[in-house]
N, C-alpha and C positions, 0 to 999 in steps of 0.2 A: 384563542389562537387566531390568529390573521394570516391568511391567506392570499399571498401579492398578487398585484396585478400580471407578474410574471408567469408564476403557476396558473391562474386563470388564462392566459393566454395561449401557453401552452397546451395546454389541455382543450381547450376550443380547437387550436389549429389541429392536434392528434385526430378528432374525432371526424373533424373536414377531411383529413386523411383514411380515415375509416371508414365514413361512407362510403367514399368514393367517387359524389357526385357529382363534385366541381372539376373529376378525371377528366382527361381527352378524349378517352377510350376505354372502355372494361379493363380493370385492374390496371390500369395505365396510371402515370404521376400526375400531379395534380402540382402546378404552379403556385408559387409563393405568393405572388401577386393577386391571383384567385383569391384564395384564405384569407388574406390580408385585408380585400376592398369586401366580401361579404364578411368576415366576422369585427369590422371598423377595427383594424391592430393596422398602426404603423407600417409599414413594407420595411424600411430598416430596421425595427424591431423586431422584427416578426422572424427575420432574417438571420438576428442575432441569438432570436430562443432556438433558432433550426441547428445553429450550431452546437449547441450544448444536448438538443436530444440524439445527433448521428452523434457527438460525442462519449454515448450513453447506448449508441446504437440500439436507439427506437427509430429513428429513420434512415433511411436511404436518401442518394440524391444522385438526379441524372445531371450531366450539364449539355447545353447547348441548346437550339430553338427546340425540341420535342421534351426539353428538360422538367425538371420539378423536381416533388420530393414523392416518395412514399413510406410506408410502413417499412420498419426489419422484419416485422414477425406478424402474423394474425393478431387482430386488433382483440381475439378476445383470451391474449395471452400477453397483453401490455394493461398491465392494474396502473387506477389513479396514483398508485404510491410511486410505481415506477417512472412517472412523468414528474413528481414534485421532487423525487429522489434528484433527478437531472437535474433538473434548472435551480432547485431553491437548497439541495443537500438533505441531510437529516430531516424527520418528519415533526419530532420535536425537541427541540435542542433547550438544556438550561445551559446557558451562557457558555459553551465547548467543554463542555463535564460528559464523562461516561454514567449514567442512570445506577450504573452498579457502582462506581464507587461511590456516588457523592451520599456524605453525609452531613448531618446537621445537628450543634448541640441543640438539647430539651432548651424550650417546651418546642420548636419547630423540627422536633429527629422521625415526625413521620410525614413529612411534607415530601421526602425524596417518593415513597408510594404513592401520594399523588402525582407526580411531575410522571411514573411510570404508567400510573391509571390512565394518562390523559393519553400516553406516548402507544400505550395500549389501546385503545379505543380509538384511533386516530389509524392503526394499524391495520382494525380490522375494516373500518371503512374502506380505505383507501385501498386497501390490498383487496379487498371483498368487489372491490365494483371495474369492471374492464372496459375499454374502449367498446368493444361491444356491447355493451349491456346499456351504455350509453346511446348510442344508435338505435339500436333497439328498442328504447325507451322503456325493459324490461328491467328492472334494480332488484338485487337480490332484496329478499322479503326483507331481513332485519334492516338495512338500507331505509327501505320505502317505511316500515314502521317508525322508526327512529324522525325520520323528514316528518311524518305523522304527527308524531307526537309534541314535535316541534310547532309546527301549525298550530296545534292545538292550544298549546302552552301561551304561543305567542298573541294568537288571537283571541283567549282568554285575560292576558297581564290590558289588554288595550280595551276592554270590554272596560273595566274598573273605570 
């Protein structure tokens, strides 16, 4: 799975917005231009993920000199899924097929359970873990195990 620079950006800028620290003011909006020059994203770009997550309404946006953006909803009721859902669509997509229907003659007719395994497991991550939980730097256990294990794996294959 590959995960664009899109969604990675997105999802930075959400949690800029979830602190709240680059605010003006307690719970006040937070400047595109802020987000933009501390998390190194483009200002036009950055600009252009803003519109696809109000249009998903996970943000708000004021205009004018006290302007910026904020959250729609409490950060720890906006899951990673919801953020990739906006910008990137579908969590895992085989080539614009519905998971239920595709199928495949023998020997590859249980490749479609894999394509749902991964579509599953991708689901509970990203729906598992909230713009809070990011801030907080607190990740549901299986989250933090799973990154573990990872670690583990990876710094084991480079040992060899």
């Amino acid at each position: 799975m590959r995960i664009s620079e899109r969604v990675d950006n997105a999802v930075r800028a959400m949690v800029e917005l979830a602190s709240g620290e680059l605010a003006t003011r307690p719970g006040g909006v937070v400047k595109a231009d802020a987000i933009a020059q501390r998390q190194n994203i483009s200002l036009k770009y950055l600009l252009d993920i803003t519109r696809d997550l109000k249009r998903a309404e996970l943000v708000r946006s004021k205009r004018g000199p006290d302007g910026g953006f904020s959250l729609s909803r409490p950060a720890a009721d906006i899951s990673l899924a919801d953020v990739f859902r906006a910008v990137d669509g579908p969590l895992a997509d085989v080539h614009d097929e519905s998971l239920r229907d595709l199928t495949y003659p023998a020997p590859a007719d249980a490749l479609p359970q894999v394509w749902m395994a991964i579509r599953g497991g991708l689901r509970r991550v990203l729906e598992g873990v909230s713009l809070a939980d990011l801030v907080s730097g607190e990740l549901p256990d299986e989250v933090a195990e799973l990154a573990g294990e990872y670690q583990r794996d990876t710094a084991a294959r480079h040992q060899r």
